[in-house]
Wavefront OBJ file of the C-alpha trace (Angstrom):
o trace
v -12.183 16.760 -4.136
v -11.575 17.178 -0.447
v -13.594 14.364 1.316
v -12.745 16.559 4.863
v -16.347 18.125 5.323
v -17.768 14.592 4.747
v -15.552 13.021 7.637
v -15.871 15.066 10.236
v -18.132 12.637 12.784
v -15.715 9.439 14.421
v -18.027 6.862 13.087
v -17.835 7.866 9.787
v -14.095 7.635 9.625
v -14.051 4.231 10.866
v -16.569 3.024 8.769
v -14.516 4.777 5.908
v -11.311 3.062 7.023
v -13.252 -0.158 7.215
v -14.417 0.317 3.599
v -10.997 0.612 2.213
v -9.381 -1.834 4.364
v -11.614 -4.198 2.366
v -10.431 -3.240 -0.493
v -7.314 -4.273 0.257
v -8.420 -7.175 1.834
v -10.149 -8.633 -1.559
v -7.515 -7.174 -3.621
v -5.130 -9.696 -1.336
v -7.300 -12.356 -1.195
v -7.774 -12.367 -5.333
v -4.478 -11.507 -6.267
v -3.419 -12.365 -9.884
v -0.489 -15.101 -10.341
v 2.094 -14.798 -12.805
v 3.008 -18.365 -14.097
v 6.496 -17.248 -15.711
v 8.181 -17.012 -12.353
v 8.949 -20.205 -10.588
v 5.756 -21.263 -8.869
v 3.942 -18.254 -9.004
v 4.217 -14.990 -7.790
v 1.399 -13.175 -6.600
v 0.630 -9.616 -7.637
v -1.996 -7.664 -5.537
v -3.277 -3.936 -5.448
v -3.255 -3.734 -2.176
v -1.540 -0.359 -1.223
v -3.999 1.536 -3.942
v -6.920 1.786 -1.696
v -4.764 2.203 1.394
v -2.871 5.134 -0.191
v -6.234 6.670 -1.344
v -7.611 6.310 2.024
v -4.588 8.030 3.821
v -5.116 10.930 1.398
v -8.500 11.358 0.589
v -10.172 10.526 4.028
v -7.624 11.293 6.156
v -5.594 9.694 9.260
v -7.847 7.927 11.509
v -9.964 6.337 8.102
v -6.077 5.609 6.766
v -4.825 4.134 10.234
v -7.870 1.588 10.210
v -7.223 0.546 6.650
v -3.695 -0.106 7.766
v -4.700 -2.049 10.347
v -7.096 -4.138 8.523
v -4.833 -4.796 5.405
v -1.588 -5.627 8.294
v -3.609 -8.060 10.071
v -5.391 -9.949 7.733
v -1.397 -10.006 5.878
v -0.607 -12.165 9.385
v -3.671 -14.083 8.894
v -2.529 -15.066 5.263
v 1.127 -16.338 7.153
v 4.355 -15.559 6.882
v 5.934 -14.185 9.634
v 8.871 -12.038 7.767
v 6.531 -11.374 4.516
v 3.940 -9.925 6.873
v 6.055 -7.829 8.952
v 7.803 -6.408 6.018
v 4.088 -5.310 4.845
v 3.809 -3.750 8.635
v 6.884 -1.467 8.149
v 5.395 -0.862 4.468
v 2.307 0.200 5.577
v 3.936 2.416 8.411
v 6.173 4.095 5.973
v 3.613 4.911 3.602
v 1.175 5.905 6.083
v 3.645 8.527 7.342
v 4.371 9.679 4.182
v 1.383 10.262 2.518
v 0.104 11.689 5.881
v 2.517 13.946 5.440
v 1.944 15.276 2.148
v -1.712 15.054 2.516
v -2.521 18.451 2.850
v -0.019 19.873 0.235
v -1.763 17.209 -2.111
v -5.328 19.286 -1.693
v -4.009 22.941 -2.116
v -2.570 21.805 -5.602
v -4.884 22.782 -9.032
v -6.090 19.322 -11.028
v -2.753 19.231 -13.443
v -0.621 19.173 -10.599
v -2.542 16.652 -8.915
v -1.826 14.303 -11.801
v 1.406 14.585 -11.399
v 1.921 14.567 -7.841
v -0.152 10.850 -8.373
v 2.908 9.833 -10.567
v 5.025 10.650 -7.977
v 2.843 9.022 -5.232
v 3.019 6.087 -7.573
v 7.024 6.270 -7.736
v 7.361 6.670 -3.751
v 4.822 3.788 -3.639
v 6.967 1.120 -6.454
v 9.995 2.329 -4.473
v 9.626 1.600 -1.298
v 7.671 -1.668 -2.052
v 10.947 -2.765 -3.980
v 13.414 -1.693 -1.016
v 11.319 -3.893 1.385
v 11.364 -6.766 -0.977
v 14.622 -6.614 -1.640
v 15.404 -6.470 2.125
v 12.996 -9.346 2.486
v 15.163 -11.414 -0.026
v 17.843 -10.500 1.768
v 16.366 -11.657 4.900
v 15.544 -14.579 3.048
v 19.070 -15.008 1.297
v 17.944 -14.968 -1.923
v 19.215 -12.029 -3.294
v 20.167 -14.180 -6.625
v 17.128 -14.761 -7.344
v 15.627 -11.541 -6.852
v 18.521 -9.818 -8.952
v 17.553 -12.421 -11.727
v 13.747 -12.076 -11.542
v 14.325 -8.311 -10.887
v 13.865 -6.932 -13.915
v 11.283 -8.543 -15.566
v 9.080 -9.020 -12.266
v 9.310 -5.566 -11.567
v 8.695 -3.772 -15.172
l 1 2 3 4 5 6 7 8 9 10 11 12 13 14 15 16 17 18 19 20 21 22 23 24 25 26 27 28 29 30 31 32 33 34 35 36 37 38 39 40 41 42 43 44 45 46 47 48 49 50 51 52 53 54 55 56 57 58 59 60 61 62 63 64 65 66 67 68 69 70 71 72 73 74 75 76 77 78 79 80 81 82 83 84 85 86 87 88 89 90 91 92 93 94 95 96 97 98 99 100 101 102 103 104 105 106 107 108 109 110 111 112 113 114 115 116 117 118 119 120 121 122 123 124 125 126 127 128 129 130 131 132 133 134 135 136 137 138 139 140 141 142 143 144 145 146 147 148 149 150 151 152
């Protein structure tokens, strides 16, 4: 379903954008930690409401979501963890704007499996900016060792 006809008035969109961004927000805040590696690594579902914003309500409701789920990444800390989530959330955005109106001329099957592909371009370029973010970090060891069982 095309949200379009129900987004049409500025307000709306924001408030839309605002709506999702707090989904991300909680899904940050509340993440679930995984015990088996190291300390703890946190796993959040944070680009699932972004990415259905950006293609379900549209650019401006997407851009706000971005915005919202970027800064409140600063506000958690981490200067090169929350920039790499500011290039993620560019890319993405781009992306999914992109394809956004191909998505909603395709018939229901071919929605399904455009979502697996969404969900492909989504894992993959979260695990290129975490790998450049280890790289950054110079940890590259430990994210080659970790790698496959974090990740799968």
């Amino acid at each position: 379903m095309n949200f379009s006809k129900f987004n049409n008035n500025r307000l709306t969109q924001i408030i839309s954008g605002i709506i999702f961004g707090c989904a991300s927000i909680l899904s940050m805040a509340f993440p679930v930690v995984s015990s088996n590696f190291g300390n703890g690594f946190l796993w959040d579902l944070r680009w699932i409401p972004f990415v259905i914003c950006v293609l379900y309500m549209g650019y401006v409701p997407g851009a706000v979501s971005a915005i919202l789920l970027v800064a409140f990444r600063f506000f958690l800390g981490g200067m090169t963890a929350s920039i790499n989530t500011l290039f993620d959330a560019i890319i993405l955005f781009i992306l999914f704007s992109i394809l956004r109106k191909k998505y909603h001329q395709f018939k229901m099957i071919n929605k399904y499996l455009m979502n697996i592909v969404f969900s492909v371009i989504t894992f993959s370029v979260i695990c290129i900016s975490l790998w450049i973010y280890f790289s950054y970090l110079h940890k590259l060891a430990s994210f080659y060792s970790l790698g496959f069982d974090l990740f799968f």
